[in-house]
Steps between C-alpha positions, in 0.01 A plus 500: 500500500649872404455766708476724202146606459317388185298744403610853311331743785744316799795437240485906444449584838732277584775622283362862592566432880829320454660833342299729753653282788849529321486889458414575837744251606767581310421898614501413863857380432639803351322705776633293744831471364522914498383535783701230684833688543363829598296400718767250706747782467219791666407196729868454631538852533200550714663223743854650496320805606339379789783301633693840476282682663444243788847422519545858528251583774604233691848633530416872565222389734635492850518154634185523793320586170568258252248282638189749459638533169458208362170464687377781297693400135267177582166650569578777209672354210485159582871466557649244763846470571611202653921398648611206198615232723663201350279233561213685332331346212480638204312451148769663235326740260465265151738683227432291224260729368587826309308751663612342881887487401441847373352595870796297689784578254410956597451461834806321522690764292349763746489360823818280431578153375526346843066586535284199552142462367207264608158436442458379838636461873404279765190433293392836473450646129603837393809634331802504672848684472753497699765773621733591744545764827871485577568148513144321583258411194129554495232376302246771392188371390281657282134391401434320199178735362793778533693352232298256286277712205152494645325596149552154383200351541327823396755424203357178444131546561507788202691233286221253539255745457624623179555103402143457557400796319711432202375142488163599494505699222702229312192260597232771373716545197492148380152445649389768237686282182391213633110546525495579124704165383256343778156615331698415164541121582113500654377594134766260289406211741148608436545536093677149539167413692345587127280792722533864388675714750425850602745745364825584674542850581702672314688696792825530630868487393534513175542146451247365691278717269648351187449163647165551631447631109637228370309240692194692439525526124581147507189392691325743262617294180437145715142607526427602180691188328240272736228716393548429144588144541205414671371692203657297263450156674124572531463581102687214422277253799182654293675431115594188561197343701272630292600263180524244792127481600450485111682219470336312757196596376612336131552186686223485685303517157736308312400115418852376589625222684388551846856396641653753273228723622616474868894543415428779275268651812755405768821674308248805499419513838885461577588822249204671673636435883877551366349866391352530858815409669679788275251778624549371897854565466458813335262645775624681785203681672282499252334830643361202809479680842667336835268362719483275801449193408466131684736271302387220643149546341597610171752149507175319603324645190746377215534161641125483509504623103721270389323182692186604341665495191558113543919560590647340831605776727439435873538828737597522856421849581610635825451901640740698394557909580309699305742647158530811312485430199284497113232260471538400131905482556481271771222272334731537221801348679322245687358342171827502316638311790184246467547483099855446538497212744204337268679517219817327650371309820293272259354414871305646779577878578474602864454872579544641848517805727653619788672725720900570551502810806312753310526376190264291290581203314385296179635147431433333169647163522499253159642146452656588170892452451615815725755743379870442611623751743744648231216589274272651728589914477542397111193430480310790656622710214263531182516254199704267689363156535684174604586302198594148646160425766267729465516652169250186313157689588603834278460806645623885463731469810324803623314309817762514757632885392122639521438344893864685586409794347207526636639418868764737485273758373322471863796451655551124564679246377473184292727150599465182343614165697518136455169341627592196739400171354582659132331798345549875502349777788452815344466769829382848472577738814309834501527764797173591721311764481 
């Protein structure tokens, strides 16, 4: 698993952030680094000061008065002055940083190389330096809020505010590209979807609006090619049925053999549902509203149809949620699902409902041949039929493409399974209302 983000909103902010982090970063460095010597060098001369100056009123003070002195440099300034004795312990001042050798290195050069610095004595924090009256040592201690820079968490509470700042305005930044390229994909899933989508506004950068154009324009043309291909495919449904029904009507009067009769009717009705099967496909909407609709009833229905009709299809209807969806589509689907089983089962067709969460489900399960599991997305495209099993009952190897186009068009989806004890399951899942 990456920890890179996957979509183009976090990848930007991402990559918007990194550099933000890096600047302000990389600034803090350079401010600190100018600021380090200065400071340590103003820092070590404040100290040097006020070990002069005590060291200095403790020898002009007279000696009954030295104590009340440093009673009163404590109270005041925070001084204390202590006698160095040998066996105190110490914590050594750490060097190994610039901006503390800096510190050490001029109080040394002022107060002489023989000063001592700590960070603590006898367990008690503070800075210390040491110096000398005559020939005893003293430590004077000084407190650490005198010495260490008190703005720094001031310092780094206006860093983090401007981070903050900045990376909210990076977020709103991207968030305003990204809802445009969002709304985009919502209407090319939805022309995939073979539904019309609203228009994009045209609004924006400048080459959002050229995309949104673009995609506009091009949904323009998509509509009005479908427009005059259902055109078409109607005129051409009307043309050629119409010397169809004539043709029947010959042989119906004709005195030929009735055998011939009933081939020459049969390859007739074939032409005329081959036709049918071309308009299906060809339909989208069809100008049919959505409605809420009980599947399991309108499965019950066709079964029923076709029973009456003399053909062996058993249902076993169970509830299912209600569906959005188009009436005629749906019927549409369901019977191409019953045709094509028929036509290749050669046995009893069972057709059930059910339920998967909120989803409803149609099974249409045959005892034909089946479909090998390298086949099956092959065949869901149109024209495609499979040659070795299931291609001897003809066919315009438009069955299978019509039921997935008309389940993604209402937003489900269509599978198709080996049936256990041989056959083929053929299983529609729609969403609920």
């Amino acid at each position: 698993m990456t920890l890179w983000p996957r979509t183009l909103l976090w990848r930007t902010f991402a990559l918007i952030a990194l550099l933000i982090v890096l600047a302000l970063g990389a600034w803090l460095q350079i401010f600190l680094t100018s600021q380090r010597e200065p400071r340590a060098r103003q820092t070590a001369q404040m100290v040097v000061s006020v070990v002069n100056l005590t060291h200095a009123a403790l020898l002009s003070a007279a000696p009954e008065r030295r104590r009340d002195l440093l009673i009163d440099l404590s109270d005041r300034e925070g001084v204390r002055v202590y006698p160095a004795d040998p066996g105190d312990k110490i914590t050594p001042l750490d060097t190994t940083r610039v901006g503390a050798r800096i510190f050490a290195d001029e109080i040394r050069r002022q107060l002489g190389p023989d000063t001592r610095l700590a960070v603590a004595r006898d367990g008690l924090p503070g800075y210390w330096v040491s110096f000398r009256i005559a020939d005893d040592e003293y430590w004077l201690m000084i407190p650490r809020d005198r010495i260490e820079r008190q703005q720094a968490l001031q310092w780094l509470g206006w860093g983090a505010l401007a981070l903050v700042l900045a990376l909210a305005g990076a977020y709103l930044i991207v968030f305003r590209i990204k809802r445009p390229l969002r709304a985009l994909t919502h209407a090319a899933a939805e022309t995939g979807r073979g539904r019309s989508p609203a228009p994009l506004a045209e609004s924006g950068p400048e080459e959002i609006r050229t995309l949104s154009h673009a995609f506009n324009q091009m949904s323009r043309d998509l509509a009005r090619l479908e427009s005059d291909r259902a055109l078409i495919l109607a005129g051409v449904s009307h043309d050629l049925r119409t010397p169809l029904a004539r043709l029947r009507l010959s042989i119906e009067m004709s005195r030929a053999d009735a055998s011939l009769k009933q081939g020459m009717d049969t390859d007739i009705a074939e032409m005329d549902r081959i036709i049918g099967q071309f308009l299906d496909f060809a339909r989208t909407e069809g100008g049919e509203p959505v409605e809420k609709l009980d599947l399991a009833a309108l499965v019950r229905d066709c079964a029923r149809v076709y029973r009456e009709r003399g053909q062996d299809v058993r249902d076993e209807i169970a509830p299912t949620p209600p569906v959005n969806a188009r009436a005629l589509a749906l019927r549409r689907m369901i019977v191409n699902l019953i045709d094509n089983a028929l036509r290749y089962g050669k046995h009893e067709v069972l057709v059930a409902t059910g339920s998967e969460g909120a989803n409803a489900v149609i099974e249409v399960r045959d005892r034909g041949p089946g479909i090998p599991a390298t086949e099956i997305e092959r065949l869901k495209q149109p024209f495609t039929r499979l040659e070795t099993a299931r291609s001897d009952s003809g066919g315009s190897g438009l069955g299978l493409a019509i039921v997935d186009r008309v389940a993604s068009m209402h937003g489900g989806t269509l599978d198709l399974a080996p049936r256990e004890g041989g056959g083929l399951v053929a299983r529609v899942v729609l969403p609920g209302a």
